[in-house]
C-alpha atoms as one frame of an Amber mdcrd trajectory, in Angstrom:
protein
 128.195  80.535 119.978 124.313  82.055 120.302 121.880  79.466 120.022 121.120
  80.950 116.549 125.066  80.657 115.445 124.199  76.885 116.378 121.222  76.352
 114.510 122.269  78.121 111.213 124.981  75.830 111.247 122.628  73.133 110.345
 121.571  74.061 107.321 122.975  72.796 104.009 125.987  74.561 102.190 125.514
  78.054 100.374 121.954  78.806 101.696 119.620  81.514 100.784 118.608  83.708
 104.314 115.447  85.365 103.672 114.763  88.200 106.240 110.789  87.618 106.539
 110.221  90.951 108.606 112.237  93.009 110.694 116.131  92.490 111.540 118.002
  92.664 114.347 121.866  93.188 115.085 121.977  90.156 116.630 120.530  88.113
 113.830 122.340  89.663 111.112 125.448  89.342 112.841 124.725  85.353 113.644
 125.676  84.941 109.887 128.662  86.849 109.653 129.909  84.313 112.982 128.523
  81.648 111.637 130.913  78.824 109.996 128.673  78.938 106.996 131.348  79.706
 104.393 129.450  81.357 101.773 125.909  82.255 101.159 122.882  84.743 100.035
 120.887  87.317 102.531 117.834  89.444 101.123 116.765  91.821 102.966 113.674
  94.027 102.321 114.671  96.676 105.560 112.160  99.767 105.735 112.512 100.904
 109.468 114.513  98.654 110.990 117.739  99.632 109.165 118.337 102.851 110.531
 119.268 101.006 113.607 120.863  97.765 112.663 121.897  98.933 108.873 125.772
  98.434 109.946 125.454  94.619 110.476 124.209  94.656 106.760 127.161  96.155
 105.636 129.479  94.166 107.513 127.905  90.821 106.049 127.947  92.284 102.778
 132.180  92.478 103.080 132.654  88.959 104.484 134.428  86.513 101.863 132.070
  84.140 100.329 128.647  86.334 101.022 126.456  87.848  98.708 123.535  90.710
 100.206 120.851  91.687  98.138 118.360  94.376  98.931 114.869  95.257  97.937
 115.201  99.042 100.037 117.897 101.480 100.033 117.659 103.671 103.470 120.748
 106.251 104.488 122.863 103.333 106.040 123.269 101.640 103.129 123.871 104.083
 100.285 127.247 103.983 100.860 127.668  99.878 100.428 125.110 100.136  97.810
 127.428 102.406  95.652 130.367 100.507  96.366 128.536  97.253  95.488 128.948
  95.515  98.853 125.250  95.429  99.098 123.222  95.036  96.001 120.164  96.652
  95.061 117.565  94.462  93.557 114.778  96.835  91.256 111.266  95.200  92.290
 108.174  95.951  93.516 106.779  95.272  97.010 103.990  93.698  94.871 106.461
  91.457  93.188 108.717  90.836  96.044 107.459  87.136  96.979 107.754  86.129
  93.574 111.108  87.633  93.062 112.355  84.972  95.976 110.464  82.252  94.273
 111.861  82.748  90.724 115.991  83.668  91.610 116.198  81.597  94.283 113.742
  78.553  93.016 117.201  75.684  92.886 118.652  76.862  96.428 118.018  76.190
 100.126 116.269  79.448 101.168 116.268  79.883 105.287 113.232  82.237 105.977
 114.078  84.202 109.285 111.227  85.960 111.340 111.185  88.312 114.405 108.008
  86.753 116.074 106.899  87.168 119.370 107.414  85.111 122.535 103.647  85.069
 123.087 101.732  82.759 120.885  98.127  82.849 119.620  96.205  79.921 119.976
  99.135  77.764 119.423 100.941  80.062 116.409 103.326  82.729 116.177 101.789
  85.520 114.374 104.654  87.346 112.010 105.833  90.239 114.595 105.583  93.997
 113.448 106.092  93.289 109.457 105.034  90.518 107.262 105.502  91.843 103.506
 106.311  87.945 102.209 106.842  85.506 105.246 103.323  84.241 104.806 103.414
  83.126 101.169 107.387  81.749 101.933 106.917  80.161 104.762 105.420  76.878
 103.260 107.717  77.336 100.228 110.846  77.856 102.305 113.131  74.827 103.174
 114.230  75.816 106.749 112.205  78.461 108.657 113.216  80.651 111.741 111.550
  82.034 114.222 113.373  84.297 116.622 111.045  84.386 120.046 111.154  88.168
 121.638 109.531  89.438 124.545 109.504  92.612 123.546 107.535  91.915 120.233
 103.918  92.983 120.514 100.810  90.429 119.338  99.830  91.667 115.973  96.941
  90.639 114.095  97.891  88.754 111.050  98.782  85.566 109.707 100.039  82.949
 111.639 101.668  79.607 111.762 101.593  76.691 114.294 104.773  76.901 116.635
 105.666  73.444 115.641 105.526  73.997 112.246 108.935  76.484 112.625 112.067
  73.808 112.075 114.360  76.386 114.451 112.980  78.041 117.291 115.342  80.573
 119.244 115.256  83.507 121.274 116.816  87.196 121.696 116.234  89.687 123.928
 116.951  92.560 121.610 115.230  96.498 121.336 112.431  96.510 118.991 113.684
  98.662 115.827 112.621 102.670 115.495 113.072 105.637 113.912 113.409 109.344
 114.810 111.895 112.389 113.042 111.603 116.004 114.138 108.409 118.025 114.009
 109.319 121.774 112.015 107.120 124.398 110.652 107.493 123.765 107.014 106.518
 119.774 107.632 103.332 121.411 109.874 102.005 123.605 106.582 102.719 121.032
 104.326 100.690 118.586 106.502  97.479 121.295 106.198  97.809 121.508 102.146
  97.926 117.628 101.972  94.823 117.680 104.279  92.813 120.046 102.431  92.909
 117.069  99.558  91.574 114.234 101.717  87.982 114.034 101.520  85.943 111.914
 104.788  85.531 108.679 103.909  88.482 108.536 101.801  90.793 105.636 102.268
  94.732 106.939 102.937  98.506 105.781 102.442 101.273 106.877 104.082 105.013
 106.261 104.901 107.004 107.326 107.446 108.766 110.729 108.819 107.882 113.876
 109.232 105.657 115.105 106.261 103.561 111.733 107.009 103.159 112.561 110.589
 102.279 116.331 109.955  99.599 114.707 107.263  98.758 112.690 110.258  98.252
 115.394 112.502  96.167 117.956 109.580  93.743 114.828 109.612  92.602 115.117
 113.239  89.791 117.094 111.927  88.309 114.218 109.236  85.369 111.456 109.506
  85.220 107.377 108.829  88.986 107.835 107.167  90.340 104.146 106.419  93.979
 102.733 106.495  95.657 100.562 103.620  99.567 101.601 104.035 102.390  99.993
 103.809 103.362 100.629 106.957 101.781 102.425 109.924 103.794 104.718 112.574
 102.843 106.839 115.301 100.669 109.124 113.017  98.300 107.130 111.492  98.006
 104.573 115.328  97.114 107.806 117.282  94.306 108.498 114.171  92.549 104.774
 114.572  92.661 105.318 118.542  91.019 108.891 118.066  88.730 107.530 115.933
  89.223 109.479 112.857  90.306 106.323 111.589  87.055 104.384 111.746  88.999
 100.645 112.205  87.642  98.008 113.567  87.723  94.139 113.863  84.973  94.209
 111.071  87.197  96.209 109.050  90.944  96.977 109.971  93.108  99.373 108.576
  95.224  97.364 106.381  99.131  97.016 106.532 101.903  95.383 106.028 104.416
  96.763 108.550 104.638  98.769 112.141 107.152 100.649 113.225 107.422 103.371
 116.065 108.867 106.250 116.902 107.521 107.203 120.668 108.451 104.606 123.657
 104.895 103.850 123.948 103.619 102.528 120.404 104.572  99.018 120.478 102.617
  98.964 124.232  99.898 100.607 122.787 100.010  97.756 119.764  99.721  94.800
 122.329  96.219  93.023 121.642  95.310  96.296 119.548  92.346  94.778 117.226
  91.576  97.407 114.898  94.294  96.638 111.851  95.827  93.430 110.475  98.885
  92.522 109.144  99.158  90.999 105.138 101.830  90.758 102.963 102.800  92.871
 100.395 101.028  90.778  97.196  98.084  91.772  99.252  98.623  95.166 100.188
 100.367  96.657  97.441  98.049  95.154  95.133  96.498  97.807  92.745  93.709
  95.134  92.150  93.035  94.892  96.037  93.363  99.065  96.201  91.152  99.374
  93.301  87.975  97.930  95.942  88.325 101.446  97.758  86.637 104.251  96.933
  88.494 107.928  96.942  92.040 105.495  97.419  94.482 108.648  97.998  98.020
 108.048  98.358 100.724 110.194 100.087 104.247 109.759  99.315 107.369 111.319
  99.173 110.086 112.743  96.580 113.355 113.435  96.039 113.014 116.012  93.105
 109.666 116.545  90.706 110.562 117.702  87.189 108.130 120.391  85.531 106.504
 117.897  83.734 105.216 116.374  86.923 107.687 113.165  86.517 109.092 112.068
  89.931 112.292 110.744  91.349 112.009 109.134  94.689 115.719 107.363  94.886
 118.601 109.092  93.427 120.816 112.541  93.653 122.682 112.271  90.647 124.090
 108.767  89.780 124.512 108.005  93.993 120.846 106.129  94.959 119.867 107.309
  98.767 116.442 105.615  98.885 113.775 103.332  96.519 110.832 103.604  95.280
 109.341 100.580  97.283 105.681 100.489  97.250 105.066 103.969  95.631 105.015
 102.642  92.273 102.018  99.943  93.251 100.787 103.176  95.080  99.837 105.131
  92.137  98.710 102.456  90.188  95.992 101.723  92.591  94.935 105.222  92.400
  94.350 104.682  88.934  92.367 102.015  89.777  90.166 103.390  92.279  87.175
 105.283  92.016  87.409 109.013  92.627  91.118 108.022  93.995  94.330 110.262
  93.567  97.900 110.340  94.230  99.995 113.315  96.049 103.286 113.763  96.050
 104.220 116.248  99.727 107.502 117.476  99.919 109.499 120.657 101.333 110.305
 123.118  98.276 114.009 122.867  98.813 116.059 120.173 100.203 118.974 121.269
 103.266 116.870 125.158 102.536 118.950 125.738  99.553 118.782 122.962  96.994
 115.640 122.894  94.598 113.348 120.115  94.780 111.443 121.154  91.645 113.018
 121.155  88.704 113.134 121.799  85.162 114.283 118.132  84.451 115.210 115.224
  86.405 118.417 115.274  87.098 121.239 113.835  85.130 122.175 110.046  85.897
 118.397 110.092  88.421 115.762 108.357  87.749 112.121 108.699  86.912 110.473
 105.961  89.356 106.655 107.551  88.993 105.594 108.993  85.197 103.896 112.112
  84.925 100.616 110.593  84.206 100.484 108.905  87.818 100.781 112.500  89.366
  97.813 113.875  90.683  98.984 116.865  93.148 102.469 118.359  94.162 102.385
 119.979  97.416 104.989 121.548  98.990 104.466 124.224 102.070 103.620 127.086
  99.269 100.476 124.993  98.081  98.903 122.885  95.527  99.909 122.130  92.012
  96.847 120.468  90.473  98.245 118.459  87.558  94.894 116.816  86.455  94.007
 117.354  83.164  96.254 119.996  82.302  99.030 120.699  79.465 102.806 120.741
  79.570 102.740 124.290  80.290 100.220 124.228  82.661 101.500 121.902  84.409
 105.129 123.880  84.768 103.036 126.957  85.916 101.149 125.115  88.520 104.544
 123.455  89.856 106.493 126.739  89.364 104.033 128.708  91.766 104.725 125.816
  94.485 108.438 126.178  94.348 110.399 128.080  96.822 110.383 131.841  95.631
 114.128 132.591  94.959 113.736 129.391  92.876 110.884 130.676  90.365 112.797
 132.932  88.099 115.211 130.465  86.652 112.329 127.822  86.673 110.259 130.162
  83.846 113.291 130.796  81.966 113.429 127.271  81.341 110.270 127.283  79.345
 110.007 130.956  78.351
């Protein structure tokens, strides 16, 4: 057995594990080898699942276990639709409390990827702390799993002998893998063309956020509040078109990287912080920027302007996540705005807007929390504007062999 097979051992019959940040193979696959006969894991996986999404699955089939999750990503859908892993509908706002409240009678284990270096004393939370902090005091057995390869990220932190269990792995740190095209590149200048200097961004992760990322090279005294930052938005604060600093950090609640380098380059880095997700996706604690613009992803937008970020049909192949605290905080924010950036057509042959969402889908932002659609054949300006105007405007962004049938749904 691996000294964390051992140690979860201890714990008291049908426990609650609480992934606090990032997974890893190894620790997911600790429970299902385990003699803990039955039991709850809740995971809330962003980046880390495209490598390690398989152990999830496998736990989710063992006799006896129940998996929740907060985040659908492509290895998952399947398990999702066949109910070994179940999705839980909540906000990264409301994800703390969502642990509190189902799980408030049971022995919840918190697990966190932390690194082998300390601070002062304390492990910090590793690359992603979007509840551990507010848990941690709450939970009745914490974890930390010690890794070497885990860069020193400034955040919250907790005493080392405060953890009850205290083990170490060796494992890669988690990634993901985009690739750069044309189409991501122009949509990446229109989304640009909407960011004032000074403004303060959001964005996720891929390759429309890294073309954004890119299109910004040119800006002034940008800020950072994201739910995660990548190797976009890292190689902004180090240019200094991000204008972070000790004084004031960009803001986030997770990392994860795509090139070799950008957990090195994250070792001592000073200029963001780690906070959970009650902080960050907090439309109260967005409303306190100025010009707040968001940039997220969609699956399909409707001609209304209403967007679905998670489903094809009745099969779900993503969440909403954070967008939906997202666009509230633009609505809270002075001058702020939310864009949705996406490719006209999905696989260069299926339509990404449409008259209506599609059947069985489902709307996870409202047409009034739109501000611009861009795709790579411009800007659809929603603000403001009528029904019809509105279909126009998004009809003129579609692809062009797409346009015709799109009028003769409101002709």
């Amino acid at each position: 057995m691996t000294p964390l097979e051992t140690a979860l051992d201890t714990v008291s019959p049908n426990p609650v594990f609480v992934f606090g940040n990032h997974h890893t193979e190894q620790g997911v696959q600790s429970l299902v080898d385990s003699s803990i006969e039955e039991g709850t894991a809740v995971f809330y996986p962003i980046g880390s699942v495209q490598d390690h999404g398989e152990a999830i699955v496998d736990l989710g089939t063992e006799p006896g276990w129940r998996v929740l999750t907060t985040f659908v990503t492509p290895p998952l859908v399947d398990a999702v639709a066949e109910g070994a892993v179940e999705y839980v509908p909540v906000r990264a706002s409301d994800h703390t409390a969502f642990v509190r409240q189902r799980f408030a009678d049971r022995h919840v284990v918190l697990v966190c990827h932390v690194p082998s270096t300390t601070v002062d004393g304390a492990h910090t939370f590793g690359l992603a702390c979007p509840h551990a902090p507010e848990l941690f005091d709450w939970a009745d057995t914490t974890v930390a799993v010690r890794n070497d390869a885990i860069p020193v990220v400034s955040g919250p932190t907790r005493p080392v002998d405060s953890w009850d269990i205290r083990v170490s792995t060796t494992e890669p740190l988690p990634s993901f893998r985009t690739n750069r095209s044309p189409i991501a590149d122009e949509i990446g200048e229109n989304v640009a063309s909407l960011v004032p200097n000074g403004a303060t961004i959001q964005l996720g992760i891929g390759s429309i956020p890294n073309a954004v990322s890119r299109s910004l090279s040119g800006k002034s005294t940008l800020s950072v509040h994201s739910g995660v930052i990548s190797d976009g938005l890292l190689a902004l604060i180090e240019s200094g078109v991000v204008s972070a600093s000790p004084d004031r950090p960009a803001i986030t609640s997770q990392v994860i990287g795509e090139t070799e380098t950008f957990y090195e380059r994250l070792e001592n880095q000073d200029a963001f912080e780690l906070k959970s997700s009650a902080t960050v996706h907090d439309p109260c604690t967005m409303a306190a920027h100025e010009r707040f613009v968001t940039i997220n992803g969609a699956i399909e937008v409707d001609l209304s302007g209403q967007v679905n970020a998670s489903h094809i049909g009745t099969t779900q192949y993503a969440a909403p996540g954070g967008l939906p605290d997202f666009v509230e905080g633009t609505r809270r924010s002075p001058n702020g705005s939310s864009i949705v950036a996406m490719q006209s057509r999905a696989n260069e042959e299926t339509p990404k807007i449409v008259p209506n969402i599609g059947a069985g889908a489902r709307v996870d932002v409202s047409r009034t929390n739109v501000d611009y659609v861009v795709t790579e054949n411009g800007i659809a300006d929603l603000r403001n504007n009528t029904r019809s105007e509105r279909a126009e405007a998004l009809i003129e962004i579609a692809h062009p062999d797409d346009r015709p049938q799109l009028r003769a749904t409101i002709s």
